[in-house]
C-alpha positions as CSV (number, residue, x, y, z in Angstrom):
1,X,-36.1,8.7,33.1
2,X,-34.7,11.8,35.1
3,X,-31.3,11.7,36.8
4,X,-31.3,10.9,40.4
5,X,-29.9,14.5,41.6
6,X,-32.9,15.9,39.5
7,X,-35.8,12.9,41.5
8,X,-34.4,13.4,44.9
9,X,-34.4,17.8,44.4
10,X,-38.0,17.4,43.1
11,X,-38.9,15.2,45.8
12,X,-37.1,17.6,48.3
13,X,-39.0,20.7,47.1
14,X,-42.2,19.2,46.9
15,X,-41.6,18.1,50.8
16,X,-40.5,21.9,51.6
17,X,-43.5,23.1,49.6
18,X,-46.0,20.6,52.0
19,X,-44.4,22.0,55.3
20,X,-45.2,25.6,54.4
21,X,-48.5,24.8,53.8
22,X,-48.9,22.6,57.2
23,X,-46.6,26.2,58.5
24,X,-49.4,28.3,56.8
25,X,-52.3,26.1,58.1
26,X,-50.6,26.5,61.6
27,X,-50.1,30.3,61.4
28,X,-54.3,30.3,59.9
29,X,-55.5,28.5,63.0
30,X,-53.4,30.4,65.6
31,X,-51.5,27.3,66.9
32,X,-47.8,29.5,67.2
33,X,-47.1,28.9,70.5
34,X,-45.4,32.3,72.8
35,X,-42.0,30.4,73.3
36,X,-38.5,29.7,72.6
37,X,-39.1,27.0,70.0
38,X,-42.6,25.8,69.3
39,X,-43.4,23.1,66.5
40,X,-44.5,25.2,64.2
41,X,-40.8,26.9,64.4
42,X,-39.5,23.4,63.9
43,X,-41.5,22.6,60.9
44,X,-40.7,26.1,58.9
45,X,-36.5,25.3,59.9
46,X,-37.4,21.7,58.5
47,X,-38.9,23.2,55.4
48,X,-36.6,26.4,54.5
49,X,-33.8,23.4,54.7
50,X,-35.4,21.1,52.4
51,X,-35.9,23.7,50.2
52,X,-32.6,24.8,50.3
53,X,-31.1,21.6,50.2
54,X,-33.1,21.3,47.1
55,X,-32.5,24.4,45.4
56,X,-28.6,23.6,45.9
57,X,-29.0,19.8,44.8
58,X,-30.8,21.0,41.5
59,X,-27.6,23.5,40.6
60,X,-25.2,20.0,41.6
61,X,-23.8,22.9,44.4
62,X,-23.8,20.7,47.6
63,X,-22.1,18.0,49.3
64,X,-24.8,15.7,48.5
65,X,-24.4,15.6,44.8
66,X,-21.2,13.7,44.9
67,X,-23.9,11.0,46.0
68,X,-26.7,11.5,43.3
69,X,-25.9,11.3,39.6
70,X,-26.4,13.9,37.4
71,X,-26.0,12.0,33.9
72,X,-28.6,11.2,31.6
73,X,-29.4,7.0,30.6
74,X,-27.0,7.7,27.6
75,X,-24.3,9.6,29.7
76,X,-24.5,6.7,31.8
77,X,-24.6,3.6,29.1
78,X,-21.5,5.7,27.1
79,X,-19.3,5.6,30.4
80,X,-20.3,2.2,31.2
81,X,-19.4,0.7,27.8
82,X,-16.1,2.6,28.3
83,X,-15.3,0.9,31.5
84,X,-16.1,-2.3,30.4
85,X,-13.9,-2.0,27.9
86,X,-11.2,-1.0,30.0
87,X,-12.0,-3.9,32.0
88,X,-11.8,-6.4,29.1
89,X,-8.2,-4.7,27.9
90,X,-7.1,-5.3,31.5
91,X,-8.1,-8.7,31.6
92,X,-6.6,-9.6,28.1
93,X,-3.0,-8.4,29.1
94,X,-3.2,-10.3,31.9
95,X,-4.2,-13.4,30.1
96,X,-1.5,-12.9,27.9
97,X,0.9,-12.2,30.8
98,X,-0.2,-15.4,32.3
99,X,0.2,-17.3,29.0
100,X,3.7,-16.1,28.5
101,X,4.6,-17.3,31.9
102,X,3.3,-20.5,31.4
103,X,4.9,-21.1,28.4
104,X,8.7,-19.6,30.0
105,X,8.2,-21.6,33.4
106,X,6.8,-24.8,32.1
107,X,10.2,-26.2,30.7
108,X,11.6,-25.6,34.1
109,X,8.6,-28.1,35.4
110,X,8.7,-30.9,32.9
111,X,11.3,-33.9,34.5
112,X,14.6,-34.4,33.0
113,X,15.2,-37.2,31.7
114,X,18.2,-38.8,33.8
115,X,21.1,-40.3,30.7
């Protein structure tokens, strides 16, 4: 299985290459329109963005790859074995915290016997 960053880039270039066809189609048929903006503008923005939103994503050199992983299934299984162990030593010392505390505060607890 491919890293997110890698699905999402593929998905965004494949979109990019679909609106320069629909561009090139446009351009074929004569449907630019003589104005400020027509759709056909639109659509070639839209696509040189996804394109270069998914050149950038596959080099992990945008924002948006803080949000997509990069790491491979055994990056991944490696670093979550290692904070699950972290976890576990955390929890330990606080059992053992607990315990000692139990076993300093409970004679404090237990009724005195009245002579």
């Amino acid at each position: 299985m491919h890293p997110p960053a890698t699905a999402i880039s593929r998905m965004l270039l494949a979109t990019s290459g679909a609106l320069f066809a629909v561009t090139g189609v446009g351009l074929q048929q004569g449907r630019h329109e003589q104005g400020l903006v027509s759709m056909l503008s639109v659509v070639f923005m839209v696509a040189l963005f996804f394109a270069g939103v998914g050149l950038m994503l596959r080099k992990n050199n945008t924002p948006l790859a803080k949000f997509f992983s990069t790491e491979n299934d055994e990056e991944m299984a490696q670093r979550v074995s290692i904070e699950l162990n972290e976890v576990q030593k955390y929890e330990s010392v606080n059992a053992a915290w607990a315990n000692l505390e139990a076993k300093v505060l409970q004679p404090s607890f237990t009724p005195k016997e009245e002579e």
